[in-house]
C-alpha positions in Angstrom: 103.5 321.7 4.0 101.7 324.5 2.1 99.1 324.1 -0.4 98.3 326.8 -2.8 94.7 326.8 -4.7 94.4 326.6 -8.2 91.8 326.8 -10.9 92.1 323.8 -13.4 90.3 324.4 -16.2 89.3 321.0 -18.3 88.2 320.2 -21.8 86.7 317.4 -22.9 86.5 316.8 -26.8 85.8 314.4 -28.8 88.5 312.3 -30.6 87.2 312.5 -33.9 89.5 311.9 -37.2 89.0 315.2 -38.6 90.9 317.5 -39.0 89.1 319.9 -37.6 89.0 318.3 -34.6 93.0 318.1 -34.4 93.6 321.4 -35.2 91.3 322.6 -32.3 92.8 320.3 -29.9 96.6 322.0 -31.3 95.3 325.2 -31.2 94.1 324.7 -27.0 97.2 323.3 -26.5 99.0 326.2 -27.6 96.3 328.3 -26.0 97.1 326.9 -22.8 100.6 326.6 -22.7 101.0 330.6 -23.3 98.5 331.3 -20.8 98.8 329.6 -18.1 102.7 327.7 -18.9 101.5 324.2 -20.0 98.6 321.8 -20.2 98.2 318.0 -19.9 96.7 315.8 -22.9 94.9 313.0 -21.8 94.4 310.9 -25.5 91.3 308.1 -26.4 89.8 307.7 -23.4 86.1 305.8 -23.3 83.8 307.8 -22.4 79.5 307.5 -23.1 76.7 310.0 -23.4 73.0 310.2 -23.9 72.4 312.0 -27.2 69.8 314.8 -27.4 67.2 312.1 -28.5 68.3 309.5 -25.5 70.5 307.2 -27.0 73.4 306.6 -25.0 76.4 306.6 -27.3 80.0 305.5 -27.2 82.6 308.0 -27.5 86.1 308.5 -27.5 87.6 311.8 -26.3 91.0 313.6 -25.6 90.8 315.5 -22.5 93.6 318.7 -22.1 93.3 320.7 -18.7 95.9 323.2 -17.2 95.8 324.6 -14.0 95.8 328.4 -13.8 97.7 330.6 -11.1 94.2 331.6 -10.2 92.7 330.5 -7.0 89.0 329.4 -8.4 86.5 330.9 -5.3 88.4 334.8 -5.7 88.0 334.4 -9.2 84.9 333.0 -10.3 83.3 335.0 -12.7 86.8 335.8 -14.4 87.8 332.3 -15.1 83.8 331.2 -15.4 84.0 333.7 -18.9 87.1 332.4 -19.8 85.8 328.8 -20.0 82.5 330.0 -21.7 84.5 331.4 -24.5 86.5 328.5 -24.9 83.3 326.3 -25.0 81.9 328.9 -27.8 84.8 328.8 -30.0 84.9 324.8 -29.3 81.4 324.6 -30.7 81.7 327.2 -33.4 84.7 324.7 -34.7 83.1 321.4 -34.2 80.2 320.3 -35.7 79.0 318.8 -32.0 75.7 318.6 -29.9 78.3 319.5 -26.9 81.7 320.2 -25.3 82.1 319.9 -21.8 84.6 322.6 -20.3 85.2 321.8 -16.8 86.0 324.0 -13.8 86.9 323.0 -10.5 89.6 323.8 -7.7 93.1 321.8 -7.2 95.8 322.6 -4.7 99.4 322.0 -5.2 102.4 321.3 -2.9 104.6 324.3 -2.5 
C-alpha cells in the first residue's frame, strides 16, 4: 500500500474563557480549512508547563492541526515561515508567555 508524506502543522493554545482566545481558535480553524481543506480540534486537554520564573503550572489547551499537501523535508523553509507567522499573530492576539506551533511529518494511506 502507498504512503504519501505530509506536513501537519499543530497548534497548541490555551483554553482560556476569553474571548479573545475563541475567536483566534475560530479564526485558525477557518484558516485552515481554506488552506489546506480541514483541520482537527482537539478541546480541554491537561496539559503543564514551567512558567518563565519556574513554576510548573496547570493548563488546559485546545489543540487544532491539519495536514498540508506538502511533504515536510522538500518543503522546509516554506511551511517553517508559515508556522512562524501563525505563532506571531497567535501571540500578537493572546496576551501569553507562549504558543507552541508544531511541525512534524505524517504519511497517509493512499
Amino acid at each position: 500500500m502507498p504512503l504519501s508524506e505530509r506536513a501537519r502543522i499543530e497548534v497548541y493554545l490555551p483554553d482560556a474563557p476569553s474571548m479573545a482566545y475563541r475567536n483566534l481558535l475560530l479564526a485558525l480553524d477557518r484558516e485552515f480549512t481554506y488552506t489546506f481543506g480541514g483541520c482537527t480540534i482537539n478541546r480541554g486537554l491537561d496539559g503543564r508547563y514551567l512558567s518563565r520564573i519556574g513554576l510548573p503550572l496547570a493548563d488546559r489547551i485546545n489543540l487544532l492541526y491539519s495536514d498540508t499537501p506538502f511533504a515536510l523535508d522538500k518543503n522546509f523553509h516554506r511551511i517553517a515561515r508559515y508556522a512562524d507567522s501563525l505563532r506571531a499573530a497567535a501571540l500578537e492576539a493572546l496576551d501569553e508567555e507562549a504558543i507552541l506551533v508544531v511541525l512534524l511529518s505524517v504519511y497517509h494511506s493512499e
